[in-house]
N, C-alpha and C positions, 0 to 999 in steps of 0.2 A: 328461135332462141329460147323456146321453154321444152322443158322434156322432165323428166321424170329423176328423180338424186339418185347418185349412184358414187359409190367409192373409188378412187381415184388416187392414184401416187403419180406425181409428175414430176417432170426436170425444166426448169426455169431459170432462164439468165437474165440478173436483174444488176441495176446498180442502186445508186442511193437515188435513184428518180423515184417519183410519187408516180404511181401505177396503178387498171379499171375498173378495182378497189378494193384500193387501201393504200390511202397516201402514197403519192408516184415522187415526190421530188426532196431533196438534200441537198443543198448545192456546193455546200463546206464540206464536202465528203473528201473529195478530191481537189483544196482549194487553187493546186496551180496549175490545175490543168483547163484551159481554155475549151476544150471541147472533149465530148466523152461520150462513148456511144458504147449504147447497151444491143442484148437482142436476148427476149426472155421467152422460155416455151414453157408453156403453162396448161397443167390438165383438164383445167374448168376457169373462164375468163367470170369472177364473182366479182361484181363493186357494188358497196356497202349495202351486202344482202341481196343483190341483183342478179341471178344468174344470166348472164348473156352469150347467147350461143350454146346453150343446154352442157352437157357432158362429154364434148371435143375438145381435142386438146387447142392449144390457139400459141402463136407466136404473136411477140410483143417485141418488134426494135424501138429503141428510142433514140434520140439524138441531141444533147443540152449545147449549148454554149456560153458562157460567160461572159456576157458583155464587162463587168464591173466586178468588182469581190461581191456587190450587193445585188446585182441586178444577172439576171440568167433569163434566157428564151430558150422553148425546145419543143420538138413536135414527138410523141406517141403514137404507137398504133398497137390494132388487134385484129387476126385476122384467124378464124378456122377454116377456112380453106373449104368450108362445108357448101352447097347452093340450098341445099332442100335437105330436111331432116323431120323426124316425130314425132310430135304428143306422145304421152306412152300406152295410149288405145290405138296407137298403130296406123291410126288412119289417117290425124290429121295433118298435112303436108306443111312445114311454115320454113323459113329463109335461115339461111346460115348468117353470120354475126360480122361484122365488119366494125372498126372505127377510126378515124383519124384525128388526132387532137395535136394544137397547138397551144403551147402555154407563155405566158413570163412571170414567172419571180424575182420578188426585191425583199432582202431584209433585214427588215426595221431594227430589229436586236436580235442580242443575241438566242432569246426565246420566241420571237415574233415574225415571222413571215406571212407576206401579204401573196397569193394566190390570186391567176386570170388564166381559167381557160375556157375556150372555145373547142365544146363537142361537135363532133358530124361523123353521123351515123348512118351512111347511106345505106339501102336495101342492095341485098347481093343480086337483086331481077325486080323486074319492076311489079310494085307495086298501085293499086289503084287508089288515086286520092294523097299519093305519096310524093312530091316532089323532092327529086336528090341534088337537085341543081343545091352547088357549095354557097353561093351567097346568099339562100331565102332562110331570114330567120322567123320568117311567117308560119301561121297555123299548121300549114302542109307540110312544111319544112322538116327536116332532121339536123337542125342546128341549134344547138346551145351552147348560152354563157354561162359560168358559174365561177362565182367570186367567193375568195377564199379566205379567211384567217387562220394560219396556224399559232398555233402556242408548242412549245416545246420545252421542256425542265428535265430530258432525260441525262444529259450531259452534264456534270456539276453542281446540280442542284441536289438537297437534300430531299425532294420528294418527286422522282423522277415521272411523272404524268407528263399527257401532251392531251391536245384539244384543240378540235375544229369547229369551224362556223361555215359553213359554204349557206350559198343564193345563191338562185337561179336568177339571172338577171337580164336577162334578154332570150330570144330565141321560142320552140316551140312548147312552154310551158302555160296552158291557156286554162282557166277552169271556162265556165259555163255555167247557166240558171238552169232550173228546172227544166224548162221546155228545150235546152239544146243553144239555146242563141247568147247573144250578148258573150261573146269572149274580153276576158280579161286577162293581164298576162297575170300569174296565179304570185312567186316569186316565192318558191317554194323551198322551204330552209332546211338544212340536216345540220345537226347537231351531235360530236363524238368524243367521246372521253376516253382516252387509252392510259396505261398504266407499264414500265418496264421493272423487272426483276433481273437479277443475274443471279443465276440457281448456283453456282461456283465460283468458291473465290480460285486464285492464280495457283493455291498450292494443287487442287484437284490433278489429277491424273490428265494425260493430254485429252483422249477421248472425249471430257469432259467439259473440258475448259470452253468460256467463250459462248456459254449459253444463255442464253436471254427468253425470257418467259413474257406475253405480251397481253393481257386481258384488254378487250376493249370493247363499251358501248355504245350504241350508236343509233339514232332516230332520227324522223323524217317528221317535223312538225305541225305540218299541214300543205298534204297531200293532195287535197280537191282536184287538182291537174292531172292527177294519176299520172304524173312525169315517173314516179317509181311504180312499176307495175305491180310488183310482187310485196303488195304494200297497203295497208287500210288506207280509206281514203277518206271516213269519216273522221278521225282522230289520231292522235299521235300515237306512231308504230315503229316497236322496238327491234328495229329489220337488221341490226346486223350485232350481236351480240358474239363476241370467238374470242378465241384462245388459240395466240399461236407459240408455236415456240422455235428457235433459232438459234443455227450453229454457224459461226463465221471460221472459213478458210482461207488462210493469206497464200497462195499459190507463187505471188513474188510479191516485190516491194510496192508493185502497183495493179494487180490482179487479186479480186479478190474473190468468195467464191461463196455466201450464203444458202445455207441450205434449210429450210423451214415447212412444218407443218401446222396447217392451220384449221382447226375448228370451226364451222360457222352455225350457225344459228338464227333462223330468221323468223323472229315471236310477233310476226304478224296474225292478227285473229283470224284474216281472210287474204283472200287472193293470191296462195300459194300451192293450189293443191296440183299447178301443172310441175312443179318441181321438188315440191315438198320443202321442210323447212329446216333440214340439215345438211350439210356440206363439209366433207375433208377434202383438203386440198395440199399435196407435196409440191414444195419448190427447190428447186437449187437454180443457183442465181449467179452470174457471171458478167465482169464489166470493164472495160478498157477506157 
């Protein structure tokens, strides 16, 4: 899952779920539909500055359900279809990207949604020292939890920002002392500030119309765990910095069809030089 940046135009089918990064879920998208199922193809799988699964394209279905107008459960995934792939010196051999996530959201108002998922990230072949069994959220493990707050003010509000708080709160997030030993779970916090624009009002030309411009930043507070690889570990690292921008198509009254390109930027001082610290990524986005 690290390789070397490379430029990339992709076709992605997404809906209003929170997605492996940058915010996968909305659940008032579609508020009367009971169930909604996405399926997104994406040219580089990035969550908040993380390149995973190098520069393959990856497919993402999702699956929500409504339990309540407030509360919603849904499972994610990601998958490039890759086994083995390259450092970009060509030689070093490492695993293709896999993930499966289960979520629930509830929420609290109308700007407030509280966030639970549960990562697993199993190795596409085995790995030494790596256990993929689903229920170990132990050191070896490839499972974590991370609990969420959103804020949201793009809707209505006079100053359309939104803001995340995620922890890591269970699972394989451990630091360590100097010599190796003594694991503690780390409980490692990212912190993102985003911002929406509509570059056109309604008289614009159609072409134009329905554009929304997105700045947002985003940091990892303390890393010790090196749970985000591509990440300073001594200090707070400003890993996911972009600009995206987005075109919504109403295909029918309940199809709809986002197409977006995104910026990234990852102003970590260190531990990015297997991918480097820039990233464009094309989506078009598709949901029933």
């Amino acid at each position: 899952m690290r390789h070397r940046y490379l430029l990339v135009i992709v076709w992605c089918l997404n809906t209003s779920l929170f997605s492996a990064q940058e915010n996968r879920v909305n659940p008032d998208s579609i508020p009367n539909k009971k169930i909604e199922f996405t399926l997104d193809v994406v040219s580089r799988y990035l969550w908040r500055g993380q390149c995973w699964g190098g520069d393959y394209a990856a497919i993402q279905p999702s699956l929500v359900y409504s339990v309540t107008p407030k509360l919603s459960v849904g499972l994610w995934a990601t998958s490039n279809f890759k086994k083995d792939y390259y450092y970009p010196d060509g030689v070093t051999a490492y695993k293709g990207y896999q993930e499966i996530d289960c979520y629930a959201t509830y929420q609290i108002a109308d700007y407030l949604q509280v966030q639970l998922w549960d990562y697993y990230w199993p190795s596409v072949r085995n790995v030494d020292g790596v256990d993929n069994n689903y229920f170990n959220y132990g050191k070896n493990g490839v499972k974590t939890v991370d609990a969420i707050l959103c804020f949201d003010f793009s809707e209505g509000y006079k100053y359309p920002f939104n803001a995340t708080i995620s922890t890591l709160v269970a699972g394989n997030d451990y630091r360590y002392d100097n010599s190796g030993e003594n694991p503690e779970q780390n409980f490692t916090t990212y912190l993102e500030v985003g911002y929406s624009l509509d570059l056109f009002d309604s008289t614009t030309q159609t072409l134009f119309k329905n554009i929304t411009l997105a700045p947002t930043i985003g940091a990892v507070l303390n890393n010790k765990a090196g749970y985000y690889s591509y990440a300073d570990y001594d200090r707070v690292s400003f890993i996911n910095l972009s600009l995206k921008a987005t075109k919504e198509f109403a295909l029918t009254k309940e199809i709809f069809m986002p197409i977006s390109i995104n910026y990234i930027h990852n102003g970590a001082r260190s531990n990015t030089d297997v991918f480097g610290k820039n990233f464009l990524v094309a989506t078009i986005s598709l949901s029933y």
